[in-house]
CHARMM internal coordinates of N, CA and C (Angstrom, degrees):
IC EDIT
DIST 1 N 1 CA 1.4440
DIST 1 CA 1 C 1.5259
ANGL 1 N 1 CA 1 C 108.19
DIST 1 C 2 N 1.2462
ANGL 1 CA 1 C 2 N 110.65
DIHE 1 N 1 CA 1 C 2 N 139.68
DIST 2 N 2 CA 1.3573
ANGL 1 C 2 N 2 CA 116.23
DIHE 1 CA 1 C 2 N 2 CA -179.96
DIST 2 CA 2 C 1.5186
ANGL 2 N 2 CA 2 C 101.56
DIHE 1 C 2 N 2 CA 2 C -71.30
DIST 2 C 3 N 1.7319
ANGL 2 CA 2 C 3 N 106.51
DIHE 2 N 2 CA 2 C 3 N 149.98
DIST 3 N 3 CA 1.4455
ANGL 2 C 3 N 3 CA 114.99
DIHE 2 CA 2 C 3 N 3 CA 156.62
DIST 3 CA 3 C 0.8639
ANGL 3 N 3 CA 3 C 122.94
DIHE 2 C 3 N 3 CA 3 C -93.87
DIST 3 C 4 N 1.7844
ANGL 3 CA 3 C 4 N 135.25
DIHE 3 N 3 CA 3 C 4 N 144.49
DIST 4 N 4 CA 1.7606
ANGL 3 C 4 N 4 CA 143.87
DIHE 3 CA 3 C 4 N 4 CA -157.86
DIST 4 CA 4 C 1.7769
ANGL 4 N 4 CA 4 C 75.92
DIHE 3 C 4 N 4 CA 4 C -80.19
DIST 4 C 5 N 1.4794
ANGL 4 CA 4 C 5 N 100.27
DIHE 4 N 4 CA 4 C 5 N 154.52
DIST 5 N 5 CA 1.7521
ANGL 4 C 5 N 5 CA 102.69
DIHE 4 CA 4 C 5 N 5 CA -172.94
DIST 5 CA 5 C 1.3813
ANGL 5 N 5 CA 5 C 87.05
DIHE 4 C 5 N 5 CA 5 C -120.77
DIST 5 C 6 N 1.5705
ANGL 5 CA 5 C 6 N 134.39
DIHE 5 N 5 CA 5 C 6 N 1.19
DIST 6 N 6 CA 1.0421
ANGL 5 C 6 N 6 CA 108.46
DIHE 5 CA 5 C 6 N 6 CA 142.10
DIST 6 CA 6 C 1.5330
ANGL 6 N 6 CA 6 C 134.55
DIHE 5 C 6 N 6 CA 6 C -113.28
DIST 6 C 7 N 1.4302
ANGL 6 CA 6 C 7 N 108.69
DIHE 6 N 6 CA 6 C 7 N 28.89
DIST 7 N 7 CA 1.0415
ANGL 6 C 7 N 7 CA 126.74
DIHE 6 CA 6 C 7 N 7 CA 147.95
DIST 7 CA 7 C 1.6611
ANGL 7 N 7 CA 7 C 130.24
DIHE 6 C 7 N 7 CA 7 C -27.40
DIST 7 C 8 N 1.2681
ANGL 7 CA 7 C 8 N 129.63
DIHE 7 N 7 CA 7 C 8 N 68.74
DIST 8 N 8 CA 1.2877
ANGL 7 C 8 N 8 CA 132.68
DIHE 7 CA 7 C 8 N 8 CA -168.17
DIST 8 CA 8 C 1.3425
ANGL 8 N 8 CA 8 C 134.07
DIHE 7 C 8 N 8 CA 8 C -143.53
DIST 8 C 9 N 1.7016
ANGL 8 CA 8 C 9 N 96.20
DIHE 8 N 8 CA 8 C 9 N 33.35
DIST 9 N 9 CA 1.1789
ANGL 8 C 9 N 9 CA 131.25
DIHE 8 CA 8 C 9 N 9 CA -179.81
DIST 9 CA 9 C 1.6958
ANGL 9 N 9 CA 9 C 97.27
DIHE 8 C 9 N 9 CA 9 C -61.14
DIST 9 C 10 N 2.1056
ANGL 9 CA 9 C 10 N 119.74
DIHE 9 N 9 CA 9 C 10 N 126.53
DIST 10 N 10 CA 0.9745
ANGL 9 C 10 N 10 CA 104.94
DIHE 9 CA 9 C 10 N 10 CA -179.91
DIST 10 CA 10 C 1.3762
ANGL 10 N 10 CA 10 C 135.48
DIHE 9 C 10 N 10 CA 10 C 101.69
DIST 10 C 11 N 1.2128
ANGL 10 CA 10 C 11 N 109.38
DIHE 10 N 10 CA 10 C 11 N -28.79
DIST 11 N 11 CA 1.5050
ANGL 10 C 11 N 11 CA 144.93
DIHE 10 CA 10 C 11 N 11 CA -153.68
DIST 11 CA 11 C 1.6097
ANGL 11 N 11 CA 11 C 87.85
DIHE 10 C 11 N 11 CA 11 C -101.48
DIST 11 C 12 N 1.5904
ANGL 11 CA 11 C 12 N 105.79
DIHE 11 N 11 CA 11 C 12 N 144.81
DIST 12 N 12 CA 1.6469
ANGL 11 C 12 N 12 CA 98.86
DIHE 11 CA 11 C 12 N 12 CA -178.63
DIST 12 CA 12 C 1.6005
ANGL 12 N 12 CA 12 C 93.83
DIHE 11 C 12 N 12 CA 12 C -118.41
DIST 12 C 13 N 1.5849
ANGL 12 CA 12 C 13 N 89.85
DIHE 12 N 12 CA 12 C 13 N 146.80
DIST 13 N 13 CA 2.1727
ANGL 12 C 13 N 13 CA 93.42
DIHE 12 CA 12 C 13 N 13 CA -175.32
DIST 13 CA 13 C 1.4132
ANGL 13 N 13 CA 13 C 99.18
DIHE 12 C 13 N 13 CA 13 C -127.67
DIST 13 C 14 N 1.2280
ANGL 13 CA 13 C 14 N 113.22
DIHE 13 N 13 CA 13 C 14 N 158.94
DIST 14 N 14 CA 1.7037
ANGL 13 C 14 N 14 CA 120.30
DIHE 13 CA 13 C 14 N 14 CA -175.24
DIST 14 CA 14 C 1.2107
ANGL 14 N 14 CA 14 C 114.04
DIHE 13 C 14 N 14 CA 14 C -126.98
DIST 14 C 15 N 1.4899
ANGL 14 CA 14 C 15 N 140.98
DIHE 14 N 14 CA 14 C 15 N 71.18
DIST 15 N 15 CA 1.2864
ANGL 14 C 15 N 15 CA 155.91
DIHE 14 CA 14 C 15 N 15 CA -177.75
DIST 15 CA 15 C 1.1833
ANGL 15 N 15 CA 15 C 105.90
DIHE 14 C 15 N 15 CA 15 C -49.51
DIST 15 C 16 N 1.3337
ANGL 15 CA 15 C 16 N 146.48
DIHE 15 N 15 CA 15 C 16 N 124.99
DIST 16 N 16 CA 1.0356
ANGL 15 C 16 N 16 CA 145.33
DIHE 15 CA 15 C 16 N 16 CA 143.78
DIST 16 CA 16 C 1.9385
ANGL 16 N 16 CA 16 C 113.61
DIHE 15 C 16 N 16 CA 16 C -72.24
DIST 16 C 17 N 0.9251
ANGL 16 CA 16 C 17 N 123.39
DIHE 16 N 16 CA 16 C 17 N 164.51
DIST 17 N 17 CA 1.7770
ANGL 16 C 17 N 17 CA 114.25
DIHE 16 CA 16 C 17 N 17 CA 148.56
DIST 17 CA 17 C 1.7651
ANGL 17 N 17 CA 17 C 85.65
DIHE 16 C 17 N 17 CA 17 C 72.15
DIST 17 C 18 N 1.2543
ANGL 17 CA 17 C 18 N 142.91
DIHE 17 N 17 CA 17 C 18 N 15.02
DIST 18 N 18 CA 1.4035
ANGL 17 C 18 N 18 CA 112.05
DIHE 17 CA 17 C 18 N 18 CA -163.07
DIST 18 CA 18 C 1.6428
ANGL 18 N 18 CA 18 C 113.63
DIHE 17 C 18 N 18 CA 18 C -83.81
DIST 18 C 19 N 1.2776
ANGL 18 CA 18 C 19 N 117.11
DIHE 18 N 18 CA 18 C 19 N 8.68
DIST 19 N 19 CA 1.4153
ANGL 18 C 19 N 19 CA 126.82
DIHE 18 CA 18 C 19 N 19 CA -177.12
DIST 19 CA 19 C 1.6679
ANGL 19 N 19 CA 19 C 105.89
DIHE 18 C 19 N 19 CA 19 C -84.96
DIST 19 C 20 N 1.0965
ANGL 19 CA 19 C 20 N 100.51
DIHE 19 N 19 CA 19 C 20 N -39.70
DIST 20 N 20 CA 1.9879
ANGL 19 C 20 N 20 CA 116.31
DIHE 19 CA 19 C 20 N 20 CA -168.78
DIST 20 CA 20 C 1.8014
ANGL 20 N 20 CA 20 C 91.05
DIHE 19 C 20 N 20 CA 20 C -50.27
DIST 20 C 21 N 1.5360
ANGL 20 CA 20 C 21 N 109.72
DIHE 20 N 20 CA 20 C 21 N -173.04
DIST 21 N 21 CA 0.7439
ANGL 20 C 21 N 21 CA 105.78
DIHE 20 CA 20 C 21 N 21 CA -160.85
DIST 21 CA 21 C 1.6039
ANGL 21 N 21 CA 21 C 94.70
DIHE 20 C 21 N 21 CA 21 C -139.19
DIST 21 C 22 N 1.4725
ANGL 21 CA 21 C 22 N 117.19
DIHE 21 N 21 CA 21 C 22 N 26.49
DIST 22 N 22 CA 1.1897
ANGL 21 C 22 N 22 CA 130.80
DIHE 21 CA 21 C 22 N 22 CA 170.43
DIST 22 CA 22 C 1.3323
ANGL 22 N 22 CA 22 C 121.70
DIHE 21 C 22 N 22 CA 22 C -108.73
DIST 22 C 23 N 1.8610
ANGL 22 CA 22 C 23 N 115.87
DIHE 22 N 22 CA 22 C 23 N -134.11
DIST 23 N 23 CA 1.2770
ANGL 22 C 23 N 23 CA 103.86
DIHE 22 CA 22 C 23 N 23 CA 179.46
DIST 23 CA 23 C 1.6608
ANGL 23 N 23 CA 23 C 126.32
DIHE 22 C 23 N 23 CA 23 C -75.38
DIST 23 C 24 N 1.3104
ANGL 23 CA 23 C 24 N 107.51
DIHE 23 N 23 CA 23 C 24 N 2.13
DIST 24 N 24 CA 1.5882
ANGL 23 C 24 N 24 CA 121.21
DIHE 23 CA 23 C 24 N 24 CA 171.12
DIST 24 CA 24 C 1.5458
ANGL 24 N 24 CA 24 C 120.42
DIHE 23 C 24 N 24 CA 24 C -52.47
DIST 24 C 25 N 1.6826
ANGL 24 CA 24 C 25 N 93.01
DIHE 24 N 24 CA 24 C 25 N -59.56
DIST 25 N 25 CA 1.2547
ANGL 24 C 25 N 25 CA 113.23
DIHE 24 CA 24 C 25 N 25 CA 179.68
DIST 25 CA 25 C 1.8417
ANGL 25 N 25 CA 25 C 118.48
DIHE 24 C 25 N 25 CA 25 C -77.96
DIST 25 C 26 N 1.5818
ANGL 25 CA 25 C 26 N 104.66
DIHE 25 N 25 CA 25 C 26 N -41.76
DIST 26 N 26 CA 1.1847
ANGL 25 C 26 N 26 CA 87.72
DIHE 25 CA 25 C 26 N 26 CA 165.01
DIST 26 CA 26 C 1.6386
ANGL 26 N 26 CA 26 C 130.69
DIHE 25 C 26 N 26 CA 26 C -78.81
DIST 26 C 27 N 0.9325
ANGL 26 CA 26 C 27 N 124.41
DIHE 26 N 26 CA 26 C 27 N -20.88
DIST 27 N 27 CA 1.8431
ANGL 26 C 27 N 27 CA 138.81
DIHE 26 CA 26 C 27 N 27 CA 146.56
DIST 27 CA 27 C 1.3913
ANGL 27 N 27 CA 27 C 108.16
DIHE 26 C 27 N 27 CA 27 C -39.36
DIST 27 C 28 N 1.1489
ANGL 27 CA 27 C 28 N 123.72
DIHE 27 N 27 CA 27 C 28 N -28.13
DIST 28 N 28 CA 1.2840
ANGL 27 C 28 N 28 CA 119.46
DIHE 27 CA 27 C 28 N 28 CA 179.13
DIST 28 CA 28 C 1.5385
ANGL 28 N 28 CA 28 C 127.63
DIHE 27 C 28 N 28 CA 28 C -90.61
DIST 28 C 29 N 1.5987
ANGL 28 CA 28 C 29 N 109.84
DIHE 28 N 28 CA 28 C 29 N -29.02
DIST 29 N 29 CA 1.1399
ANGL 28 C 29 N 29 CA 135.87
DIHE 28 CA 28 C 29 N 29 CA 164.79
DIST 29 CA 29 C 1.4844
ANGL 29 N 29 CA 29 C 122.40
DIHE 28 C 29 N 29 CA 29 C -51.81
DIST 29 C 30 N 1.3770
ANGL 29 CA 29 C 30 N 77.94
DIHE 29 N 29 CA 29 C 30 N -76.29
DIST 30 N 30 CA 1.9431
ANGL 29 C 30 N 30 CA 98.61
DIHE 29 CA 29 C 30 N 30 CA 166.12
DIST 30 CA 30 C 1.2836
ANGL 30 N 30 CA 30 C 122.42
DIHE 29 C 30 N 30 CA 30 C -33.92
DIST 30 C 31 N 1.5110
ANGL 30 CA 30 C 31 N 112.46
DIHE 30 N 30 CA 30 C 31 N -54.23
DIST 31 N 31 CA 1.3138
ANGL 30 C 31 N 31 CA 119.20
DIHE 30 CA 30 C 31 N 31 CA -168.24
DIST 31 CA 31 C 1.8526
ANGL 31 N 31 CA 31 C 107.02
DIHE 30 C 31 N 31 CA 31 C -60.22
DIST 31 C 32 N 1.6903
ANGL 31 CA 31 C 32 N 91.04
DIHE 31 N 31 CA 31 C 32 N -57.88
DIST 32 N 32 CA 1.1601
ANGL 31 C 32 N 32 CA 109.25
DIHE 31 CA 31 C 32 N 32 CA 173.97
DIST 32 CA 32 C 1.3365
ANGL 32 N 32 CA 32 C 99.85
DIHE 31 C 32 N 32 CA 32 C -8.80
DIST 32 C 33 N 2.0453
ANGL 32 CA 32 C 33 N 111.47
DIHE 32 N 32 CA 32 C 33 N -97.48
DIST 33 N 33 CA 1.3531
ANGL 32 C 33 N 33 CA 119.81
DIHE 32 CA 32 C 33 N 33 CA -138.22
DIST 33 CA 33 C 1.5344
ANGL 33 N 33 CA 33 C 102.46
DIHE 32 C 33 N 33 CA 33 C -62.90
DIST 33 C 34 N 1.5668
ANGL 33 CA 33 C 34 N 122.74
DIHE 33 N 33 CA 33 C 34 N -10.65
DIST 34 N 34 CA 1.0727
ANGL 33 C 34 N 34 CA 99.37
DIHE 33 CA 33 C 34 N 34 CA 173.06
DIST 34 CA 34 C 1.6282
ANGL 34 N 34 CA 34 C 125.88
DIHE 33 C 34 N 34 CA 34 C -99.72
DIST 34 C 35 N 1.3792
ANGL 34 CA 34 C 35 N 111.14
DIHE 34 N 34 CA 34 C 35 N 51.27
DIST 35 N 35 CA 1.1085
ANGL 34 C 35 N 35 CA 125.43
DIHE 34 CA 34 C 35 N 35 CA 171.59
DIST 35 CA 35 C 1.4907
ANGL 35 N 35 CA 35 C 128.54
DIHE 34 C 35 N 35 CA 35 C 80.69
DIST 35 C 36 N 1.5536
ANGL 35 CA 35 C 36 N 117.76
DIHE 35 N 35 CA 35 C 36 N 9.52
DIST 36 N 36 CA 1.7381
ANGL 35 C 36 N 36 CA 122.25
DIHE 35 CA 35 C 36 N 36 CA -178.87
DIST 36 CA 36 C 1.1760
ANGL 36 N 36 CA 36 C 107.04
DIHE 35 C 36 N 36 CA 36 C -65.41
DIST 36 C 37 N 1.1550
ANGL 36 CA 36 C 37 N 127.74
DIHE 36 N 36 CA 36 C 37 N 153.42
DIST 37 N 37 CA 1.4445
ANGL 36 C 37 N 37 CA 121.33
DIHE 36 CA 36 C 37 N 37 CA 128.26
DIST 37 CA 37 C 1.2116
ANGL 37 N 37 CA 37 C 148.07
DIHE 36 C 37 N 37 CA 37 C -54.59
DIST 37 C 38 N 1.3521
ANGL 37 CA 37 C 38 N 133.63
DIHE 37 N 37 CA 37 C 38 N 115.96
DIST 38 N 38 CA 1.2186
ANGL 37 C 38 N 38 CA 114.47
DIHE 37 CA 37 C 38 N 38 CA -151.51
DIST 38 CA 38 C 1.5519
ANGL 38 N 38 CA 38 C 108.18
DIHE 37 C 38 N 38 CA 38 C -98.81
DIST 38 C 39 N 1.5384
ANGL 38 CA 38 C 39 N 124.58
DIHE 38 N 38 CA 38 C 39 N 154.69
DIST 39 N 39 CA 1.5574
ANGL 38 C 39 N 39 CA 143.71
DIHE 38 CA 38 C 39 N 39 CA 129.42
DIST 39 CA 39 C 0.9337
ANGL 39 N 39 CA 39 C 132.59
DIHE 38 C 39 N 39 CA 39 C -121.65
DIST 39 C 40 N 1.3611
ANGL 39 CA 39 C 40 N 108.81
DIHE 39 N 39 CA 39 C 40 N 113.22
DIST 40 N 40 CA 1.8602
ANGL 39 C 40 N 40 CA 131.97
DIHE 39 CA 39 C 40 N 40 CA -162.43
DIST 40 CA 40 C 1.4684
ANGL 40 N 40 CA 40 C 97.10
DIHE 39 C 40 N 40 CA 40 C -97.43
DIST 40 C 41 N 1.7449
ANGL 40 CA 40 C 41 N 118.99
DIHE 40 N 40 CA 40 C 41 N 158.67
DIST 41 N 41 CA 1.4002
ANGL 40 C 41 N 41 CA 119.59
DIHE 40 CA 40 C 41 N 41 CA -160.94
DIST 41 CA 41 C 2.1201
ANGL 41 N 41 CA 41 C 66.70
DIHE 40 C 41 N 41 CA 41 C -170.05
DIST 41 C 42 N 1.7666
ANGL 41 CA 41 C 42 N 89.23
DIHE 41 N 41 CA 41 C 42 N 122.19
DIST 42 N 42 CA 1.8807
ANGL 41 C 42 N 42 CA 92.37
DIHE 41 CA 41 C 42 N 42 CA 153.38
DIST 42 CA 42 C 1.7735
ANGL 42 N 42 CA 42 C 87.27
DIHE 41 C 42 N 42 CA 42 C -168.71
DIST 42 C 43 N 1.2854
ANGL 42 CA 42 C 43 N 83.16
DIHE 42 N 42 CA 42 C 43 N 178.38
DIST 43 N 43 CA 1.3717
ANGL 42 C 43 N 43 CA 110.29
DIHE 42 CA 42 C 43 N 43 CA -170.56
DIST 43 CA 43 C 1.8011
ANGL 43 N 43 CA 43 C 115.23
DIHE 42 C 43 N 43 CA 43 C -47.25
DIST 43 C 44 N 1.5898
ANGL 43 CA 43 C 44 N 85.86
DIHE 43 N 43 CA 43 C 44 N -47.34
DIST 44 N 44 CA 1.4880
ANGL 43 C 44 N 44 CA 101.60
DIHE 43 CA 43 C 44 N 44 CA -175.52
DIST 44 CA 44 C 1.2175
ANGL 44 N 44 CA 44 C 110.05
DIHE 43 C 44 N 44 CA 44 C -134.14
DIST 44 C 45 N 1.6607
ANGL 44 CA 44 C 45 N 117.98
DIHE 44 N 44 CA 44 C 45 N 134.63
DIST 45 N 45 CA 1.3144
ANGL 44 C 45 N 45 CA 110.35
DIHE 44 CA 44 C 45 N 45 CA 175.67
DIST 45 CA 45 C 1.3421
ANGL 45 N 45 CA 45 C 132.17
DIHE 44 C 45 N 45 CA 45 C -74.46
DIST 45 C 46 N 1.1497
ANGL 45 CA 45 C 46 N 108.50
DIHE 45 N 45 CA 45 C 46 N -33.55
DIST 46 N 46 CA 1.4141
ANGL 45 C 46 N 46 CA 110.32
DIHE 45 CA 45 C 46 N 46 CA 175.40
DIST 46 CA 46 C 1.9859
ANGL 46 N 46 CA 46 C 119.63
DIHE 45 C 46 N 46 CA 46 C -49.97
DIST 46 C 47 N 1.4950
ANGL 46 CA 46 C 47 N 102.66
DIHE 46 N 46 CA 46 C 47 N -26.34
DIST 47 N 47 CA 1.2817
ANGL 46 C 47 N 47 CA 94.23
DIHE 46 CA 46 C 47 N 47 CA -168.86
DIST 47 CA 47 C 2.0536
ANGL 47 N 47 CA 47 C 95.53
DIHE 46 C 47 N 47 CA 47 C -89.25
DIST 47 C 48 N 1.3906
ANGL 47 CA 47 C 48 N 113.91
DIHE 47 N 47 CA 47 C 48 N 7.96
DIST 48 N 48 CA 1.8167
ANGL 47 C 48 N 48 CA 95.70
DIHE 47 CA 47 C 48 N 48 CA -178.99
DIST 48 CA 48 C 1.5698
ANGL 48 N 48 CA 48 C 83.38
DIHE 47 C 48 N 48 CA 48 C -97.01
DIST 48 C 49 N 1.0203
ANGL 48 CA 48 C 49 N 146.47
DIHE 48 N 48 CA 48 C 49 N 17.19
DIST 49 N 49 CA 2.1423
ANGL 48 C 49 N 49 CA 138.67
DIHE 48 CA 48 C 49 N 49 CA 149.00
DIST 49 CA 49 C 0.9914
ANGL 49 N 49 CA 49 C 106.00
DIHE 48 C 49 N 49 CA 49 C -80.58
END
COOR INIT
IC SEED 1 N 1 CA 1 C
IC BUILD
């Protein structure tokens, strides 16, 4: 049986940029719903809420 390749439920990811409003943030999203764990890294914290 094939494995889902985005299967990554669990899995820990390290976002850089995840505040921006490009591929940081959308990389971060994405990953999200498919189940990573996340660690976000931006300039300012207030803007990764």
């Amino acid at each position: 049986m094939a494995k889902d390749l985005m299967d990554i439920s669990g899995r820990a990811v390290l976002i850089t940029g995840a505040s921006s409003r490009g591929i940081g943030s959308g990389a971060a999203r994405k990953l999200a719903e498919h189940g990573a764990k996340m660690f976000l890294l931006a300039r300012h914290e207030s803007e990764l809420k």
